[in-house]
ZAMARGU-4260 file (C-alpha; in steps of 0.2 Angstrom, whole numbers, plus 5000, padded with zeros to 4 digits):
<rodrens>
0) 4953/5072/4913 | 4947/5082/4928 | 4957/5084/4943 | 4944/5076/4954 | 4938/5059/4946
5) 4920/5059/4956 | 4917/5077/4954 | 4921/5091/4966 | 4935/5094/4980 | 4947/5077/4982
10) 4943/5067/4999 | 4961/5071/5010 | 4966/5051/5006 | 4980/5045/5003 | 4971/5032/4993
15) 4972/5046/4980 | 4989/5051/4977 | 4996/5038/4966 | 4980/5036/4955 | 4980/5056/4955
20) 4998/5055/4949 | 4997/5042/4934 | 4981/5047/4929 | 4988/5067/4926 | 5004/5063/4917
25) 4992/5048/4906 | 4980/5063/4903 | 4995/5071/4895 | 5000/5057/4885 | 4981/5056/4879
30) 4981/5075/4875 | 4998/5070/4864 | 4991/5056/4858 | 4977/5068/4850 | 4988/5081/4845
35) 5003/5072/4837 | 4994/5056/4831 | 4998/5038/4837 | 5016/5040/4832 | 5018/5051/4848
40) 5013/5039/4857 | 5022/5023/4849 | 5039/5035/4851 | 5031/5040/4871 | 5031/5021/4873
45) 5049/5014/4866 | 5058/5031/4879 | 5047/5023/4895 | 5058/5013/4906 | 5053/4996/4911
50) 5058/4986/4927 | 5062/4967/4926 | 5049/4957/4933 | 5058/4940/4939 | 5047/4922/4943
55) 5032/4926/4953 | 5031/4908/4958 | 5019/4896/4951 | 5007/4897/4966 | 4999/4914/4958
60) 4981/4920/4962 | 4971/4914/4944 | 4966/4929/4932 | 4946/4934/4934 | 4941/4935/4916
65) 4938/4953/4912 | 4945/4960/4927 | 4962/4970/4927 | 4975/4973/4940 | 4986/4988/4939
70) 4998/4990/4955 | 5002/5008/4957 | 5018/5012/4966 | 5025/5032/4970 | 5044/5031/4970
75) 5057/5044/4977 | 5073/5038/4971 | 5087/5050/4980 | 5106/5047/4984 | 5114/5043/5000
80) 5096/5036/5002 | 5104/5018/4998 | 5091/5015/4981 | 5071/5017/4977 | 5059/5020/4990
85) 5041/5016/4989 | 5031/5031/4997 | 5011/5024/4991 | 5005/5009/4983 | 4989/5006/4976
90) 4980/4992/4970 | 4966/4998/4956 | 4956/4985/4951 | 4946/4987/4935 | 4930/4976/4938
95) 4921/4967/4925 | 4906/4977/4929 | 4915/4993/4924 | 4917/4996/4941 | 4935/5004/4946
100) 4940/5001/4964 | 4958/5008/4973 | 4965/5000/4988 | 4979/5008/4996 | 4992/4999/5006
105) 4999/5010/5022 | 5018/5009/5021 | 5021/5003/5037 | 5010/4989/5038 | 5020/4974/5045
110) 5019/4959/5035 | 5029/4946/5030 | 5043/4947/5019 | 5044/4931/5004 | 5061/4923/5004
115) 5072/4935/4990 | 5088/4935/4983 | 5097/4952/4982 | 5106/4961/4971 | 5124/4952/4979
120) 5118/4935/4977 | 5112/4934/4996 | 5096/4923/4998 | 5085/4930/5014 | 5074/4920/5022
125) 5056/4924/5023 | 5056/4939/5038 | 5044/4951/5046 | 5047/4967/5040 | 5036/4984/5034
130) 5024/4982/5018 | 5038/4997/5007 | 5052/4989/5012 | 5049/4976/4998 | 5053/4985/4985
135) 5070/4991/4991 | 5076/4974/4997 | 5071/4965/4981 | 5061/4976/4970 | 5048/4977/4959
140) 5049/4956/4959 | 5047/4956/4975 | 5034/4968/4979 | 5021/4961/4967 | 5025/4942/4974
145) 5021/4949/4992 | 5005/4960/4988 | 4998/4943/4977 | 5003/4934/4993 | 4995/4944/5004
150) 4978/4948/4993 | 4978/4934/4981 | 4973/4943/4969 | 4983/4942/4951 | 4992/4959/4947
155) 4992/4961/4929 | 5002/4975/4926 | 5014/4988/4936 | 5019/5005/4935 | 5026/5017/4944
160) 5027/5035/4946 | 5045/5045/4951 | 5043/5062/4959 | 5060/5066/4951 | 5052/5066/4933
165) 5041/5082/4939 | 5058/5091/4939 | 5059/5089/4921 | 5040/5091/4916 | 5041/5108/4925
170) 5058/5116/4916 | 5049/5109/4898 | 5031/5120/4901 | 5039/5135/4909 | 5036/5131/4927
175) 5020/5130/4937 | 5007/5143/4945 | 5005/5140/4962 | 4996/5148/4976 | 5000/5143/4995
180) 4993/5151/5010 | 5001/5157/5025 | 4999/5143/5039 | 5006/5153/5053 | 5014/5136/5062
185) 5032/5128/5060 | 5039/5114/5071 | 5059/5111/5073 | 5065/5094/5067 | 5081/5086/5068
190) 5090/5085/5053 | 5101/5070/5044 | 5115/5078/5054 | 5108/5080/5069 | 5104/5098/5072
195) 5087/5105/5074 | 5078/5116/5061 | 5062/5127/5058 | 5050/5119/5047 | 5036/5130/5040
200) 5024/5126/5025 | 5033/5141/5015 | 5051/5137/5022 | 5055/5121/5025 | 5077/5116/5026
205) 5073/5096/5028 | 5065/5096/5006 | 5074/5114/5004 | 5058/5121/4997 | 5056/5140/4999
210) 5041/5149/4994 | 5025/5161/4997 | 5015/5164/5005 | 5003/5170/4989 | 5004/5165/4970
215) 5021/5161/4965 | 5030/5153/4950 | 5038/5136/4952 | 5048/5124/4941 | 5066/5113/4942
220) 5071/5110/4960 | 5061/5120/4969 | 5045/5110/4963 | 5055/5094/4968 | 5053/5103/4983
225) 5037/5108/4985 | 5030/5089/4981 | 5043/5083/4994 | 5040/5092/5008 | 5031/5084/5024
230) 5036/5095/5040 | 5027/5112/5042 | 5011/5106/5035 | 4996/5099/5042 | 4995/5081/5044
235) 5012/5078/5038 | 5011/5062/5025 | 4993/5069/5023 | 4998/5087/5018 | 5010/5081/5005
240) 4997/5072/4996 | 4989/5085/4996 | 5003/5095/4989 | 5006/5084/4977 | 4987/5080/4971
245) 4987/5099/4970 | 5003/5102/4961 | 4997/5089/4946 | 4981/5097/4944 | 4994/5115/4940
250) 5002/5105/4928 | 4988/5099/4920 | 4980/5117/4920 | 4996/5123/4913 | 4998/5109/4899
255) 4979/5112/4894 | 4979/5131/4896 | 4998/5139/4889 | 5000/5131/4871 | 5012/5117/4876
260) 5002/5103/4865 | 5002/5118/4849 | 5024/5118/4850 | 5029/5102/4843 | 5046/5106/4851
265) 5038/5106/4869 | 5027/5091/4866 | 5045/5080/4863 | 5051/5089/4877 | 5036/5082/4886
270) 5038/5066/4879 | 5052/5064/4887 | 5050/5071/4902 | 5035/5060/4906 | 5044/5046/4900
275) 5058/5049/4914 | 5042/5050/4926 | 5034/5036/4923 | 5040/5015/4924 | 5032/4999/4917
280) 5033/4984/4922 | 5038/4970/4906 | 5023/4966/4897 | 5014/4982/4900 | 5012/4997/4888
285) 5004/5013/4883 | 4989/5006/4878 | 4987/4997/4894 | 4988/5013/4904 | 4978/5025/4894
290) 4964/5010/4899 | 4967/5013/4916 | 4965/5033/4912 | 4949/5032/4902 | 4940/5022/4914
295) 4946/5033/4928 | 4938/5046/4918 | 4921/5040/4912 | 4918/5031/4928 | 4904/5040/4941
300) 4904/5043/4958 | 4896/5029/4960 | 4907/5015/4951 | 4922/5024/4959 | 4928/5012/4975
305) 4941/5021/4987 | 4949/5010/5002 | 4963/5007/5012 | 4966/4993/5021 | 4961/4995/5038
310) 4976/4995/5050 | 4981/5001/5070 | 4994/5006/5079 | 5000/4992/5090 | 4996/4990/5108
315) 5007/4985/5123 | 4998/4965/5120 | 5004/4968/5100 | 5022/4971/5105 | 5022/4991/5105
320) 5036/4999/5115 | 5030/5015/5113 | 5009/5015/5112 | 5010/5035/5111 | 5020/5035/5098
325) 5017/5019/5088 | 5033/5012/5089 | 5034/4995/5087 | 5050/4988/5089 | 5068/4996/5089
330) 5073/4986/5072 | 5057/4993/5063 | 5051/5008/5071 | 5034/5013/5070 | 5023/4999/5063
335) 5004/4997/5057 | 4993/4981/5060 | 4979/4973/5050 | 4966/4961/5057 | 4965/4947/5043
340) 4947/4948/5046 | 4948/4966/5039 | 4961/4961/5024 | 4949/4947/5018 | 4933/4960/5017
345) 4945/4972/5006 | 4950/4961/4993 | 4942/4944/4994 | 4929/4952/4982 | 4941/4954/4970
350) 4955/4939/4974 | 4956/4924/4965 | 4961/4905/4968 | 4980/4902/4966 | 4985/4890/4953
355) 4981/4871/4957 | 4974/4878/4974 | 4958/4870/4982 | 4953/4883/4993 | 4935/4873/4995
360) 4944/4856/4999 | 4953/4855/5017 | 4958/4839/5016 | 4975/4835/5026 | 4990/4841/5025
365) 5005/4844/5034 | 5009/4857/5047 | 5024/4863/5055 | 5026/4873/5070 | 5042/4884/5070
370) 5046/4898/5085 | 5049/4912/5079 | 5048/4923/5095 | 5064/4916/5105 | 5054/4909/5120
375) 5059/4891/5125 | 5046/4879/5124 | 5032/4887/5116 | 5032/4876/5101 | 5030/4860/5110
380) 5013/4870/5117 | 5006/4873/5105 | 5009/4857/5095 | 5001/4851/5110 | 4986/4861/5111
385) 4984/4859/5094 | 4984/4839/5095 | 4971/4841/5110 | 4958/4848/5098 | 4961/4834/5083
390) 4974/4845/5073 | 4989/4837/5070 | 5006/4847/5067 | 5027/4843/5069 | 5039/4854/5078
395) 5047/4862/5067 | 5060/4871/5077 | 5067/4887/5078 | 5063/4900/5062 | 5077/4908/5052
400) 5074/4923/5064 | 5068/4925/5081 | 5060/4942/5081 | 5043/4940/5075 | 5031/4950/5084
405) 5013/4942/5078 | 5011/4923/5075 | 5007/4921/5055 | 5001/4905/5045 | 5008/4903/5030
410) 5002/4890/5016 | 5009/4884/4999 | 4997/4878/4985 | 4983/4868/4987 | 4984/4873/5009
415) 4974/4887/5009 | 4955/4878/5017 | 4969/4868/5032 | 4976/4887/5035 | 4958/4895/5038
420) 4954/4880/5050 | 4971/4887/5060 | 4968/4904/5059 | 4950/4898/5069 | 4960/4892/5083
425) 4973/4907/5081 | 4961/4922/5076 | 4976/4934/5081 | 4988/4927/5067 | 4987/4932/5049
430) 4989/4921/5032 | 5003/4924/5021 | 5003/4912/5003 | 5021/4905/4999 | 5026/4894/4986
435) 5042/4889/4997 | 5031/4877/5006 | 5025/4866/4992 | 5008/4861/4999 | 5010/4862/5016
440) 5006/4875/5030 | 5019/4881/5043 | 5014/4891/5059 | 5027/4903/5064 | 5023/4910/5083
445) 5030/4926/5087 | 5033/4935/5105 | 5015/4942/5106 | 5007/4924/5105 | 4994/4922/5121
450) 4989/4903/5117 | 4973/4896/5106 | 4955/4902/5104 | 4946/4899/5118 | 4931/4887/5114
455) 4915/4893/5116 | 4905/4887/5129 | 4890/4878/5126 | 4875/4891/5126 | 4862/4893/5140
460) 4843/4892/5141 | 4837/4907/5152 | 4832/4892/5165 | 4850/4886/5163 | 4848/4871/5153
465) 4861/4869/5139 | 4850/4873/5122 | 4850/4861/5109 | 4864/4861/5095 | 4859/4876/5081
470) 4847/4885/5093 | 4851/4904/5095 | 4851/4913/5113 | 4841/4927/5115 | 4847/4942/5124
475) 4853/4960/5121 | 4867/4960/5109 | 4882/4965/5115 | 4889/4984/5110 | 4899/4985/5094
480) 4916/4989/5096 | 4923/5005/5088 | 4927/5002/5070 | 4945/4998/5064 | 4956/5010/5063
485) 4958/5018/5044 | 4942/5005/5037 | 4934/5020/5028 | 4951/5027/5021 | 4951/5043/5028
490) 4967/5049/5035 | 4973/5051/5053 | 4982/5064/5061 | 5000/5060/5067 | 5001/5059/5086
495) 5008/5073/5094 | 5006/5086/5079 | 4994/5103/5080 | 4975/5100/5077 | 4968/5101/5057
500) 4970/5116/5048 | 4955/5120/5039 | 4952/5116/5022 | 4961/5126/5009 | 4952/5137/4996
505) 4952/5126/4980 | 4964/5134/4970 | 4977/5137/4986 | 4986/5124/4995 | 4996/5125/5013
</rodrens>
């Protein structure tokens, strides 16, 4: 498989990185496959670990007949680290047009958390939290309940990648080739025991990688390293893709290139190695993954979809502390918002009804009003503004917690059309599914909440009459606004840090 799916230099995008990273090691396993017949596969396939996946509920999105959802998640498992971390995760749906479309969800986009038991026994209530924390409060379960929540669409099958299996990979086909240029900036960073350091892209204490500039040899801890590193290179999060979309195209080139497939002692070395790489989730297999790598590969540039759902730094009015920095709050830090106008352009192509659910009905059901932003009163408000315009709702009293900072709707099955008639009166919220609420819709406002929409005002003739219900105003259109911030997937660079170094040579990397 080429290194670039659509043909010539990768767009910088983090949208890539996971697909990049299943799709090189399931190259390999296809090579094998050809080399040492199906049973290398079959024996590939019993050595792969696979994560538990609990109850999803039974208020999942339907399946699209002929469509496939793979949810791709990057892992960095490390101790003292207190358990698995989810760098990336990417929805790739494979359309039944043949079409392959990636959606990458930023890591620090807030949403909210489903209800979870952990690993002690201790049930959470639903809480506002940052999209990769799921994963590490209540894993893989927990993550694919909130992405189908949060897109409705169904994922079929999960895998993930751990950059700790690359350590292995390297030591079994004699180390990597790599070439790194000389970036001639280095930044000092506090590390985890308070003391500063110098970072550069060739010597870098906080992922203990030391190397270049020019064409060096890499393998074992050192290339754990090299694909972990973030500080001394441009753009931070967006250099390591880079790095690491780079340093799979070297291994790749050196699997292809140095007679590893031709040793049938270094293909089981492989094997294994990959194995310890990759994860599946219960009820997905080999097969299912080599799909996903063939139609990365025969698809064109044109049936190739790259997207990340569009999100923004908060603003002062969203419950930012810090608008320079993009911190949010003290408990979360920096944080990532979405407009649900944008969410529903990304993935309402490829979402589907939940089970039972009558998303075209909106007949009545009940609402609850809960404060979740510690301000007295605000809940008898907004049942009262509500009840002004015709919509009828309880209060519902406090929330498990009172540190919400958006207002979000959230809806159980079957109470989907009564939560889009809401969000009309309460555009900023956003809409969460959740099967706790067994067919009802419960509106929890947080601290940022200004009050409902305001209705429009009844349209003017240019003589000043009122115009006639359905007739359109003429005038100049007002300006468009700027676009979202991340709507065409390409990345930003962190604030604060030195401008965009230019763009490597192909077969370098900073």
């Amino acid at each position: 498989m080429p290194f670039d799916l659509r043909g010539g230099r990768p767009r910088p995008t983090v949208a890539r990185r996971l697909t990049v990273a299943v799709a090189a090691l399931t190259s390999v396993m296809i090579m094998m496959g050809a080399v040492g017949g199906w049973g290398a596969l079959t024996y590939f396939d019993a050595r792969t670990h696979r994560a538990a996946i609990g109850d999803l509920g039974a208020n999942r999105p339907a399946a699209r007949e002929g469509a496939k959802n793979f949810l791709l998640v990057g892992t960095d498992d490390r101790p003292g680290l207190g358990g698995m971390r989810s760098d990336t995760t990417i929805l790739a749906h494979l359309g039944e047009d043949g079409k392959v479309t990636l959606i990458s969800f930023p890591r620090d986009t807030l949403v909210v958390m489903p209800a979870y038991t952990d690993s002690a026994g201790k049930i959470h209530p639903p809480s506002e939290e940052k999209f990769n924390s799921a994963i590490a409060n209540g894993g893989v379960t927990l993550l694919i309940k909130m992405v189908e929540a949060l897109t409705r669409v169904r994922i079929d099958h999960y895998i993930s990648v751990n950059l700790a299996g690359f350590k292995a990979i390297t030591e079994v086909i004699g180390g990597v080739d790599v070439c790194i240029l000389e970036r001639n900036v280095s930044e000092r960073v506090k590390n985890d025991e308070g003391k500063y350091v110098t970072s550069s892209n060739t010597n870098d204490p906080m992922s203990g990688f030391r190397g270049g500039p020019g064409h060096i040899q890499i393998s074992g801890d050192q290339a754990l390293a090299f694909v972990r590193q973030r500080y001394g290179l441009p753009g931070y999060d967006i250099g390591r893709t880079k790095r690491q979309q780079y340093f799979l195209s070297r291994i790749l080139a050196k699997v292809r290139e140095d007679g590893v497939l031709t040793s049938p002692t270094r293909v089981s070395g492989l094997l294994s190695a990959v194995g310890n790489a990759l994860t599946y989730g219960e009820g997905t297999r080999t097969t299912d993954v080599t799909q996903l790598a063939s139609r990365l590969q025969g698809v064109s540039s044109g049936s190739l979809g790259l997207q990340t759902l569009p999100t923004h730094a908060p603003t002062k009015a969203e419950g930012a502390t810090d608008e320079a920095n993009g911190e949010f709050t003290k408990r979360l830090g920096a944080a990532q918002l979405y407009n649900q106008s944008d969410l529903d352009a990304v993935f309402g192509p490829f979402a589907g009804a939940g089970e039972g659910d009558d998303a075209a009905g909106g007949g009545d059901v009940p609402i609850s009003v809960l404060n979740g932003s510690g301000t007295a009163g605000v809940v008898v408000k907004v049942v009262r503004d509500l009840g002004a315009r015709g919509i009828s709702a309880d209060n519902g009293g406090n929330a498990a917690y009172n540190n919400y900072k958006a207002t979000w709707i959230r809806y159980g099955a079957g109470a989907e059309a009564t939560a889009r008639k809401l969000l009309a009166q309460i555009p900023a919220a956003r809409l969460m599914a959740d099967d706790d609420l067994a067919g009802g819709v419960q509106v929890i406002v947080g601290s940022t909440y200004k009050g409902l929409a305001d209705l429009p005002a009844p349209a003017q003739a240019p003589g000043g009459q009122a115009l006639a219900a359905g007739t359109a105003a003429t005038g100049p259109a007002s300006p468009a606004g700027p676009p979202a911030s991340g709507s065409s997937g390409a990345a930003t660079q962190p604030t604060g840090s030195a401008p965009p170094a230019p763009e490597p040579p192909a077969d370098c990397v900073y």
